[in-house]
C-alpha positions as CSV (number, residue, x, y, z in Angstrom):
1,X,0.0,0.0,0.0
2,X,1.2,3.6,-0.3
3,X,2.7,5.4,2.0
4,X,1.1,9.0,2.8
5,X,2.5,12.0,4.9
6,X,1.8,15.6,5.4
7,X,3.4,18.6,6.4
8,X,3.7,22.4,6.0
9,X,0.5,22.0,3.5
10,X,2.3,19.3,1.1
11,X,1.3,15.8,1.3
12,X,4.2,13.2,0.1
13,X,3.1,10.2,-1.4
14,X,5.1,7.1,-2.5
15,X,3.8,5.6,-6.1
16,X,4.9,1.7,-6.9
17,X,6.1,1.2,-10.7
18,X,6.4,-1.9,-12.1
19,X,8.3,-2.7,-15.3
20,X,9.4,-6.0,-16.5
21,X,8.3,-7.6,-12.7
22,X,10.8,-5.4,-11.4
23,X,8.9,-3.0,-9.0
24,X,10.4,0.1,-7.9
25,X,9.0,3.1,-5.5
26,X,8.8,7.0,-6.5
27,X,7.4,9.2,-5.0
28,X,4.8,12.6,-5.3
29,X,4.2,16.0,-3.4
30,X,0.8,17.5,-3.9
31,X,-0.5,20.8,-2.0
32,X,-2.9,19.8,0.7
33,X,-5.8,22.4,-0.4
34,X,-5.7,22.0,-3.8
35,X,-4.7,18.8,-4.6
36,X,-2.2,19.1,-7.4
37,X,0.9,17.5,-8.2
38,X,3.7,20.2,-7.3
39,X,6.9,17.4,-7.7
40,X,6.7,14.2,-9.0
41,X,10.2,12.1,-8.7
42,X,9.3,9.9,-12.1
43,X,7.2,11.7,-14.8
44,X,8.9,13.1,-18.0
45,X,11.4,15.4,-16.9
46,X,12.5,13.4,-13.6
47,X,13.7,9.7,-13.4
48,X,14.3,9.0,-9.9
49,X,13.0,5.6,-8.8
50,X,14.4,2.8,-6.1
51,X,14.3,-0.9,-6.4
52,X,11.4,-1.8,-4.2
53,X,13.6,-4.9,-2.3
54,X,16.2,-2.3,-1.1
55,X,13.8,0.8,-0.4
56,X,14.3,1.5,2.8
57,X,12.2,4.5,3.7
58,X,11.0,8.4,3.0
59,X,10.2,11.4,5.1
60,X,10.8,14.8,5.5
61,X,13.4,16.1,7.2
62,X,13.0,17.4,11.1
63,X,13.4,20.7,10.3
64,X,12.6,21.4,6.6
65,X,10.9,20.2,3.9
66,X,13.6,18.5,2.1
67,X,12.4,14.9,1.6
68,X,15.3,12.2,2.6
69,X,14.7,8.7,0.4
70,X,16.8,6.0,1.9
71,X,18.1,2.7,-0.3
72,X,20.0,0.0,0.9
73,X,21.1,-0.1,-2.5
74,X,21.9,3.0,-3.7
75,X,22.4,4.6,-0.4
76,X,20.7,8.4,0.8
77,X,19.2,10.6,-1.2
78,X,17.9,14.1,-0.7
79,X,15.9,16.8,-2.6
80,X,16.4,19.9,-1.3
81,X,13.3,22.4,-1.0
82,X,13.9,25.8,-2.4
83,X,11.7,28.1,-4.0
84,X,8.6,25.8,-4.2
85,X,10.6,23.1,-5.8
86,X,12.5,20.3,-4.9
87,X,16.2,19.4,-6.2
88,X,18.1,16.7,-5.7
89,X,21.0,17.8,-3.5
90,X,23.3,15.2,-2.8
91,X,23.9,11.6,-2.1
92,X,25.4,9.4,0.0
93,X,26.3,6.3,-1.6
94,X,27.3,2.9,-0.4
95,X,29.8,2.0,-3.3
């Protein structure tokens, strides 16, 4: 099932993907009021997706609203919030 969490008047939801029976985990922010997709980690212009078997978790961070993905895979990744957009800051990888 998907995983669902709000804060600050952004709701962040995780989306499954399958392709080839290989299922991977992405995620969305709406606003709260209206409703509408402000971010979406896969769509046309984003490809950001983690193997489902080594997702680990999502949130926001404690004191912002970066959102922090975790992989045991590909290690910790985190899109920074700034001007009403998320980026992808920086990762910490495993390798």
């Amino acid at each position: 099932s998907n995983y669902s969490i709000e804060k600050s008047g952004f709701v962040l939801k995780t989306k499954v993907l399958e392709d080839d029976d290989i299922k991977s985990i992405a995620f969305t922010v709406s606003s709260s009021n209206e409703n509408k997709v402000v971010f979406d980690s896969y769509n046309e212009e984003n490809h950001y997706s983690w193997r489902l078997i080594d997702f680990k978790g999502i949130k926001f961070a404690e004191d912002s609203l970066d959102i922090i993905v975790e992989s045991s895979d590909v290690g910790t990744y985190r899109f920074r919030f700034d001007e009403n957009n998320w980026h992808l800051e920086k990762t910490q990888g495993n390798d």
